[in-house]
Kinemage of the C-alpha trace (Angstrom):
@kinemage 1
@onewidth
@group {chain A} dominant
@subgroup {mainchain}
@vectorlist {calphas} color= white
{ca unk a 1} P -1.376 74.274 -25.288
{ca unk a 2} L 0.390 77.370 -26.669
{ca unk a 3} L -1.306 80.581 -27.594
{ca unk a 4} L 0.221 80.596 -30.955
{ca unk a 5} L -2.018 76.916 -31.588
{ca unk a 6} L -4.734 78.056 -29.734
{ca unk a 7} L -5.135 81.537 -32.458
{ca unk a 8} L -4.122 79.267 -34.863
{ca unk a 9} L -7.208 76.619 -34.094
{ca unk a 10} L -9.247 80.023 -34.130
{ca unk a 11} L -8.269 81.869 -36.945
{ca unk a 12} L -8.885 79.964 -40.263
{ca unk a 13} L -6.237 79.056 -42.553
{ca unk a 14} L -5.986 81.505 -45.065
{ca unk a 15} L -3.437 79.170 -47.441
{ca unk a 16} L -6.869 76.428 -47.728
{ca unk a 17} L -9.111 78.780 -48.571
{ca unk a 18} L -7.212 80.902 -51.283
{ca unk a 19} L -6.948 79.394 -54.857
{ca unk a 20} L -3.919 77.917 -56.276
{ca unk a 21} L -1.933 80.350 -58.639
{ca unk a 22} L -1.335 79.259 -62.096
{ca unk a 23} L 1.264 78.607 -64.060
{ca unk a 24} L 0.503 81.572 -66.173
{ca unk a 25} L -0.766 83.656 -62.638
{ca unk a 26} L 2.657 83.178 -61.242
{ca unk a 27} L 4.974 84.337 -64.800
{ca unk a 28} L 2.990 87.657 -64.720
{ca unk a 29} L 3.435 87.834 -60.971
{ca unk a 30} L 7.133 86.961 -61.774
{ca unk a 31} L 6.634 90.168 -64.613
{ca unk a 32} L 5.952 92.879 -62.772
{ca unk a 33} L 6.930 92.389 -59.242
{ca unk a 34} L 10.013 94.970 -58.996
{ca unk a 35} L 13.377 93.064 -58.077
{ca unk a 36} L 15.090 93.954 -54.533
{ca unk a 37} L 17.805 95.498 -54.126
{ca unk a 38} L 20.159 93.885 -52.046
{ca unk a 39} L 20.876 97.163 -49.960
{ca unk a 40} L 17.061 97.843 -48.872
{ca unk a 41} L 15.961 96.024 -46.021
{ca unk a 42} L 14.863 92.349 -46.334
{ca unk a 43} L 11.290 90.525 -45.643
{ca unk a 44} L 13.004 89.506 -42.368
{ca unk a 45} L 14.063 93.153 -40.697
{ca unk a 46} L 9.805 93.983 -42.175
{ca unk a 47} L 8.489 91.134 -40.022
{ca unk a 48} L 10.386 92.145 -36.724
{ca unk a 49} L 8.736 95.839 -37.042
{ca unk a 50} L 5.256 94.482 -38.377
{ca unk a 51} L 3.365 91.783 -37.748
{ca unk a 52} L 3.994 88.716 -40.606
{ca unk a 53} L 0.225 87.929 -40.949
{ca unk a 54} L -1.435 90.585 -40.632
{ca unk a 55} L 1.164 93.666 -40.761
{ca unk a 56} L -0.045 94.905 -37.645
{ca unk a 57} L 1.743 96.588 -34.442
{ca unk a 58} L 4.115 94.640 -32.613
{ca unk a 59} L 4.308 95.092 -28.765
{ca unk a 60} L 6.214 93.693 -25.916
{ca unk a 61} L 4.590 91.488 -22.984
{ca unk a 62} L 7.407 91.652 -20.337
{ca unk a 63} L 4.697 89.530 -17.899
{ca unk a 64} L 4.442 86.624 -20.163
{ca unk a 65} L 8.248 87.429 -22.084
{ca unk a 66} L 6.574 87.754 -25.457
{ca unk a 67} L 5.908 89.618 -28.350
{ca unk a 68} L 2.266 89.529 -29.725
{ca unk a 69} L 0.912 91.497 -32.264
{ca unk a 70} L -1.731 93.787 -31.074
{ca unk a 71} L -4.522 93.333 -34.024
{ca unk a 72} L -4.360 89.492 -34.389
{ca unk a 73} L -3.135 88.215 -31.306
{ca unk a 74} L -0.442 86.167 -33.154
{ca unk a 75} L 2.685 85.147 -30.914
{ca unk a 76} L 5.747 86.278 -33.033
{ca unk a 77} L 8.738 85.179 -30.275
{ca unk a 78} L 8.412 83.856 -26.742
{ca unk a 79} L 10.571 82.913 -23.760
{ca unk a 80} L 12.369 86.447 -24.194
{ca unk a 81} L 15.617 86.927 -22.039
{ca unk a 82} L 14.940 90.331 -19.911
{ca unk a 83} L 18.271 91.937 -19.707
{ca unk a 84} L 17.518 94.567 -17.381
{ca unk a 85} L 17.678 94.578 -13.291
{ca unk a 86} L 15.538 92.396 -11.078
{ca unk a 87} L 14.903 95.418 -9.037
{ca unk a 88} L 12.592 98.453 -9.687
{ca unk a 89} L 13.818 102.184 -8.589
{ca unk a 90} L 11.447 105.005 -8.175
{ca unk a 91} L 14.041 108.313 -8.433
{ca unk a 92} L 17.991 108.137 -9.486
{ca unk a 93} L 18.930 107.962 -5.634
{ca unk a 94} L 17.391 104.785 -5.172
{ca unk a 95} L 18.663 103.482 -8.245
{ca unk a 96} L 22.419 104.634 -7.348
{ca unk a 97} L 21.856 102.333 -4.149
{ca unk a 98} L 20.863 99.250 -5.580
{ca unk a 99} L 23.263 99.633 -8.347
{ca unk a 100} L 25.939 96.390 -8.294
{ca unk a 101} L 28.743 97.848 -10.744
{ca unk a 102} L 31.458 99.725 -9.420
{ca unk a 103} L 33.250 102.947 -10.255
{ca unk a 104} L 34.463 102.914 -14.589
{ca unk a 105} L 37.951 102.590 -15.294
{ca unk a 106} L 40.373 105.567 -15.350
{ca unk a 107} L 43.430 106.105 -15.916
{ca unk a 108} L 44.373 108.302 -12.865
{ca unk a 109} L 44.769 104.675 -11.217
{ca unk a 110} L 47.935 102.623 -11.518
{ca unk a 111} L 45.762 99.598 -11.619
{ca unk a 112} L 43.041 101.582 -13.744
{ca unk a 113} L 40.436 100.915 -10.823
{ca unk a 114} L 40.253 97.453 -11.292
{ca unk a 115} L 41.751 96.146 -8.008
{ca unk a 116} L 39.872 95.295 -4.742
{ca unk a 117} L 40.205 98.152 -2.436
{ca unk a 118} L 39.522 97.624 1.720
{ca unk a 119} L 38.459 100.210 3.407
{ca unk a 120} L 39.518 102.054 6.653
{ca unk a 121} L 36.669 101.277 8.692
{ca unk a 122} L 36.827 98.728 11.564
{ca unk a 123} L 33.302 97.825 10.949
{ca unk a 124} L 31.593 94.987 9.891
{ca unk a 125} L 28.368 95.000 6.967
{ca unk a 126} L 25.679 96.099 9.573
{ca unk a 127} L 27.706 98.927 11.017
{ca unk a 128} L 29.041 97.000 13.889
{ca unk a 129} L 32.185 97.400 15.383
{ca unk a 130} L 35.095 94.800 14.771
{ca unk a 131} L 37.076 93.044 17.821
{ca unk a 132} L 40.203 93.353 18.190
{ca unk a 133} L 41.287 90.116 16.892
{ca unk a 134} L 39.102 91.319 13.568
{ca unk a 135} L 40.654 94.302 13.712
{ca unk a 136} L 44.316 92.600 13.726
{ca unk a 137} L 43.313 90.597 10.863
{ca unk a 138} L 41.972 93.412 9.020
{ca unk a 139} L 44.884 95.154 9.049
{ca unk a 140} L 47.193 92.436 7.665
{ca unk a 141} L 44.884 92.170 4.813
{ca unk a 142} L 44.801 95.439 4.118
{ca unk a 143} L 49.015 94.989 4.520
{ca unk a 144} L 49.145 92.199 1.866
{ca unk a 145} L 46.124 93.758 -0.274
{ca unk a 146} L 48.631 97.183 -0.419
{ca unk a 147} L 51.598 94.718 -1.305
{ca unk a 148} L 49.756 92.971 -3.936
{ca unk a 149} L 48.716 96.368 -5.982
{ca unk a 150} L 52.164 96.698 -6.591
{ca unk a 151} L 54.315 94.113 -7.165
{ca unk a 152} L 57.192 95.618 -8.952
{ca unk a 153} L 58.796 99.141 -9.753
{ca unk a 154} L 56.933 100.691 -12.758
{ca unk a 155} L 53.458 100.150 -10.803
{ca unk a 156} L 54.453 101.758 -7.876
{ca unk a 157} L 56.564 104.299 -9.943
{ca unk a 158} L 53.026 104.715 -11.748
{ca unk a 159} L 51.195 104.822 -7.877
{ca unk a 160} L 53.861 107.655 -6.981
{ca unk a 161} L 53.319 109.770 -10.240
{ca unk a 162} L 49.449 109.723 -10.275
{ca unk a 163} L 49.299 110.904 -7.170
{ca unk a 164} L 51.762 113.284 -7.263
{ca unk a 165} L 49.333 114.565 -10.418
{ca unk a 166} L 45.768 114.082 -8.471
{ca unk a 167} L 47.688 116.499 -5.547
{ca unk a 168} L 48.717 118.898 -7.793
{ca unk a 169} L 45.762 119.316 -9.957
{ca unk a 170} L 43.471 119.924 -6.627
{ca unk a 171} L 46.172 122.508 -5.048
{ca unk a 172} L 45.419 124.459 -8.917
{ca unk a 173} L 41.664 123.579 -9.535
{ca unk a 174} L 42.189 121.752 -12.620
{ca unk a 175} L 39.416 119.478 -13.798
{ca unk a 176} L 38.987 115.566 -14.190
{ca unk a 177} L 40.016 115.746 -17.537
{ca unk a 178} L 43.075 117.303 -17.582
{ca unk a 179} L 44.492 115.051 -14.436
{ca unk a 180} L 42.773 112.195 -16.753
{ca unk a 181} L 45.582 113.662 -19.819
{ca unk a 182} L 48.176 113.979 -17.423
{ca unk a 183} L 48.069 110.043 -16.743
{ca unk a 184} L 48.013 109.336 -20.090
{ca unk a 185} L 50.898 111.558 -21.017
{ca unk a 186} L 52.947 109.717 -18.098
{ca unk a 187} L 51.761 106.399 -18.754
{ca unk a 188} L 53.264 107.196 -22.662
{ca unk a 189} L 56.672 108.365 -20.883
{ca unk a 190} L 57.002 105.335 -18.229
{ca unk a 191} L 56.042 102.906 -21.886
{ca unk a 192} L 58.572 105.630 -23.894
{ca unk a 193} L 61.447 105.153 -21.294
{ca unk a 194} L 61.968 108.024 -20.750
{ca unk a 195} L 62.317 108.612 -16.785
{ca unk a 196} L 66.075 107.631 -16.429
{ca unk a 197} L 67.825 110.721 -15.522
{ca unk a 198} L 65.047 112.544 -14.429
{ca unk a 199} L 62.467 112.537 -11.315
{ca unk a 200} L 59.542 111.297 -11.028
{ca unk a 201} L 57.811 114.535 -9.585
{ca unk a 202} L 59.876 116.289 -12.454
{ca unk a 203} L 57.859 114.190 -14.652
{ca unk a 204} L 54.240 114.201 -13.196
{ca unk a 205} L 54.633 118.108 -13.080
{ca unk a 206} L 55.576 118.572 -17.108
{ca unk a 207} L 52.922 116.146 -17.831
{ca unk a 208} L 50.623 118.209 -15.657
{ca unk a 209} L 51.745 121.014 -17.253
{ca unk a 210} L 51.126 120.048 -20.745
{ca unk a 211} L 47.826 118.345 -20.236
{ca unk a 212} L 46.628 121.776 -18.845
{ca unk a 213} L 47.726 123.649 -22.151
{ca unk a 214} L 46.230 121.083 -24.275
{ca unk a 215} L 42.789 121.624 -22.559
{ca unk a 216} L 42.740 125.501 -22.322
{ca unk a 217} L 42.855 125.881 -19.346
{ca unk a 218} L 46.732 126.878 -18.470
{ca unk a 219} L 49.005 127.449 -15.455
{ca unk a 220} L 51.800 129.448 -15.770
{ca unk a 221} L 55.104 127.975 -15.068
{ca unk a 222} L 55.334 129.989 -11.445
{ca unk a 223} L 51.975 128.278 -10.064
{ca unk a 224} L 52.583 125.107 -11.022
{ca unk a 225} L 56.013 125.369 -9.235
{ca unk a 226} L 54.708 126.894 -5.927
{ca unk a 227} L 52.874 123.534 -5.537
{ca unk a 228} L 55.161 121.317 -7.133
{ca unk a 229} L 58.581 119.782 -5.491
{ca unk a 230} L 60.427 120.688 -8.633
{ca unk a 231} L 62.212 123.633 -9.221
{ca unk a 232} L 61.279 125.787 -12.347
{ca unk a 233} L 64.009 125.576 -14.639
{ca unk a 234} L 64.010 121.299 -13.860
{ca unk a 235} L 60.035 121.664 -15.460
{ca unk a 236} L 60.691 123.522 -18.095
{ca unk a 237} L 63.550 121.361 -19.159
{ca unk a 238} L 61.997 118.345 -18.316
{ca unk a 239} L 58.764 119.699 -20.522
{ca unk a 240} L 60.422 120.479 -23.347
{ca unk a 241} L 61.619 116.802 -23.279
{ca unk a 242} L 58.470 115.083 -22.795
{ca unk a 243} L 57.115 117.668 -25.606
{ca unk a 244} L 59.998 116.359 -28.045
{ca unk a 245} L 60.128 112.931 -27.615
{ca unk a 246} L 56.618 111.891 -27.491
{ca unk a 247} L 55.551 114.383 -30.587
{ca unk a 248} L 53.101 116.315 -28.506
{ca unk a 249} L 51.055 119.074 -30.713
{ca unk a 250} L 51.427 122.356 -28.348
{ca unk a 251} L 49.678 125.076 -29.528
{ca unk a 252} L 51.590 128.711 -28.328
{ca unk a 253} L 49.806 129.646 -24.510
{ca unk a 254} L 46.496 132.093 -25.254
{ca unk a 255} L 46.366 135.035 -23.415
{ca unk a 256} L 42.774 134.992 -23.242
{ca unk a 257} L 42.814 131.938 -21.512
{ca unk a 258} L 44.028 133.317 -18.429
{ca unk a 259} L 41.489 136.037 -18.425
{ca unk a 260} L 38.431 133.888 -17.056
{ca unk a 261} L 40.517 133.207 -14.086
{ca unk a 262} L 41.784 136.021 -13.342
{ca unk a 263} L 38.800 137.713 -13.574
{ca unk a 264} L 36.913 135.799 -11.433
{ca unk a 265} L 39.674 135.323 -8.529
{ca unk a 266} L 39.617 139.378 -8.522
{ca unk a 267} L 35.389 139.375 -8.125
{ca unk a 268} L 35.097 141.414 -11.326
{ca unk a 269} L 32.253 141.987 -13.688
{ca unk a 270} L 31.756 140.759 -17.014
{ca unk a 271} L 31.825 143.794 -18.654
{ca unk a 272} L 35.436 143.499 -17.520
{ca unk a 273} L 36.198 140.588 -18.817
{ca unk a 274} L 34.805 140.705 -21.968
{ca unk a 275} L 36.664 144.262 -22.264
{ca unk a 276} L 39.744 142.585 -21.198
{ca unk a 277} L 39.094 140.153 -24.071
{ca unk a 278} L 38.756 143.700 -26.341
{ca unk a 279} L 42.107 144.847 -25.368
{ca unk a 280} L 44.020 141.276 -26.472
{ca unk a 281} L 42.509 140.583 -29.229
{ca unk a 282} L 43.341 144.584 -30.559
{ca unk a 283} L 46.800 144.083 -29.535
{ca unk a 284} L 46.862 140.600 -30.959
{ca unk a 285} L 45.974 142.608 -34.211
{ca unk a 286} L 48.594 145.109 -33.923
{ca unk a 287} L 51.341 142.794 -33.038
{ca unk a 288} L 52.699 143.511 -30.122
{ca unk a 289} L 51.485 140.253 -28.419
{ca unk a 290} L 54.745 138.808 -30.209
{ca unk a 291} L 57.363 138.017 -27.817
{ca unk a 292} L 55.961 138.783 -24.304
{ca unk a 293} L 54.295 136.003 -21.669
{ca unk a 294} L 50.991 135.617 -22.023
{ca unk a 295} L 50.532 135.222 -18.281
{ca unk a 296} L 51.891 139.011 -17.996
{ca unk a 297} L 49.623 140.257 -21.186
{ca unk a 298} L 46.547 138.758 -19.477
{ca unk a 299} L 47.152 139.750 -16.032
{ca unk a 300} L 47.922 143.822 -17.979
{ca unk a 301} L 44.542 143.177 -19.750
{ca unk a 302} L 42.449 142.132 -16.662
{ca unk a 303} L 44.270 145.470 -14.912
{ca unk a 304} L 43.751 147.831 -17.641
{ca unk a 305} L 39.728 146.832 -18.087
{ca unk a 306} L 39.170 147.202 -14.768
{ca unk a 307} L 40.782 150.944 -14.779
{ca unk a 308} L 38.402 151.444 -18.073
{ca unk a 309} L 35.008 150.221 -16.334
{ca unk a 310} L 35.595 151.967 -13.098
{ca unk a 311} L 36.336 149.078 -10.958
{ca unk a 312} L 38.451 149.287 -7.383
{ca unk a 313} L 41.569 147.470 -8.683
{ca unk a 314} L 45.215 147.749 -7.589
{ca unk a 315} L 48.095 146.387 -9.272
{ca unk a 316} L 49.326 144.581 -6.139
{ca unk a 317} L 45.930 142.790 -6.019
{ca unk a 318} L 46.007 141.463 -9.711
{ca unk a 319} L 50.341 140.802 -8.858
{ca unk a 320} L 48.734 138.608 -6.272
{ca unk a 321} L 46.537 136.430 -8.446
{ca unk a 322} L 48.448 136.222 -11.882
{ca unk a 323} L 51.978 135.532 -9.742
{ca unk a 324} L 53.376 138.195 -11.817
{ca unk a 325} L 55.874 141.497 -10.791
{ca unk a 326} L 54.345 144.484 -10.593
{ca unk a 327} L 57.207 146.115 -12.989
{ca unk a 328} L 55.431 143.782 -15.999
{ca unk a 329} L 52.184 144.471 -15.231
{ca unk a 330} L 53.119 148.183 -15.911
{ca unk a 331} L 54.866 148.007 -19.043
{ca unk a 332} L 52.241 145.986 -20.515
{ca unk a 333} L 49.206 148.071 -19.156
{ca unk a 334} L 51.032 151.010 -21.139
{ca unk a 335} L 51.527 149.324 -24.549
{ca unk a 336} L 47.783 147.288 -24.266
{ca unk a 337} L 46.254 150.919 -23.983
{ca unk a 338} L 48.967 152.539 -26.583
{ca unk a 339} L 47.639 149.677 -29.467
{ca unk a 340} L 43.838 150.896 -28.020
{ca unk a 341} L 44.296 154.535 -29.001
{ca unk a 342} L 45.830 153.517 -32.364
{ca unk a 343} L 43.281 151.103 -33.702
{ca unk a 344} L 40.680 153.775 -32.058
{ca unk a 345} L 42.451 156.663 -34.287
């Protein structure tokens, strides 16, 4: 028997003992009973949050997969599926160990992460070391398991180019989310057809490129071809394409982008930096930002703070980490303190 019939057999029925409403009893009931509006929540949402006898405190018995009101005992649903794990974990270690999924999707894959991947290890599930007719057979699968990733051009065109990004974005210290931009940005130009003519490291770079500039976090042309394949002039072409043809929104570089970097590569303070940041934004307000790289303004900036809180500085060192001539870095230093002294005066 039930535990609904069994508190039903207990409790007595409250519909026997009440009286019978009248005719008349149920017009004035009718009368002044409010009507309900169709957009406030109906008798049935009520009754999951409450109890529907008693309007009591529903709870959740995971032993017995049931819900039973806490003041009258009465069984509102039973034989509840329990969605969660099998398995208990004590801290988030344990529970990354006993987790069955596997790694989300991403685009920085050609395959998105979704193929089977076998790895490197001649060993078996204990540990154990394979023999060498395992080991043979291992490596053919692994063989046919490579073939079978990519079975025509544009996937292993799209293999090439996303790793060609993932290696450039580590050699610069870019984040996950700009390499994850630069796959999407290539992805749209392999869809776009727009690789015939040009290489696919030509490509991958300009896509790195932009993705960079669309996160904040910038690299000037020079750095990203010291690690690229490509020469300069072949990324900035090839960018300008991508830019034009997919209808990519490119915002003009910051200067004061570059200033966190640079700042930090040189072991300065923050009272440089953020005086650095002082000097930009005055000669943003004057003007004379117009026109000049904002890879030389920065690195200028970063110099000239570092001059104005004291700090052991040369410009060969700051040449060094901005990839800029020393020559620049000289003219700009002048004119960043020149717009100083006349928003000081």
């Amino acid at each position: 028997m039930s535990r609904e019939s069994v508190f039903q057999r207990l409790v007595p029925d409250t519909l026997t003992m009440t009286e019978t409403p009248t005719r008349t009893q149920t017009d004035e009931r009718h009368q002044t009973e409010p009507k309900t509006d169709p957009e406030t929540p109906t008798e049935t949402t009520r009754e999951r949050e409450q109890c529907p006898e008693c309007d009591g405190r529903l709870v959740a018995d995971d032993e017995h997969a049931e819900t039973v009101c806490v003041d009258c005992g009465l069984v509102v649903e039973e034989a509840e599926i329990d969605r969660g794990p099998e398995w208990r974990a004590f801290d988030a270690a344990e529970k990354d160990e006993k987790s069955r999924v596997g790694a989300p999707t991403t685009n920085m894959m050609h395959d998105q992460g979704l193929s089977t991947t076998i790895g490197w290890q001649d060993k078996d599930a204990y540990g154990n070391s394979l023999g060498s007719r395992q080991r043979q057979k291992m490596q053919r699968l692994r063989t046919w398991n490579e073939r079978f990733r990519t079975r025509n051009s544009r996937e292993r065109n799209l293999k090439q180019a996303l790793g060609e990004i993932d290696r450039m974005a580590s050699a610069l210290g870019l984040p996950e989310n700009v390499r994850e931009t630069a796959s999407v940005i290539y992805r749209r130009a392999l869809e776009d057809d727009l690789l015939p003519g040009r290489s696919i490291e030509g490509v991958a770079t300009a896509s790195l490129y932009a993705a960079a500039r669309q996160a904040g976090t910038p690299r000037s042309l020079d750095e990203i071809s010291a690690i690229s394949r490509v020469e300069k002039n072949e990324i900035a072409r090839t960018y300008r394409y991508v830019v034009r043809e997919l209808g990519l929104e490119m915002e003009p570089a910051d200067p004061v982008s570059y200033v966190p970097r640079f700042a930090s590569d040189l072991e300065l303070s923050d009272e440089t930096e953020l005086r650095a940041r002082d000097l930009l934004a005055t000669a943003k307000a004057e003007g004379i930002h117009s026109g000049k790289s904002p890879v030389g303004l920065a690195a200028a900036a970063v110099y000239a703070a570092a001059l104005l809180t004291n700090e052991q500085v040369t410009q060969n060192d700051v040449s060094d980490v901005a990839s800029i001539s020393e020559v620049t870095i000289r003219n700009r230093y002048h004119e960043l303190l020149e717009a100083e002294d006349g928003a000081t005066s």
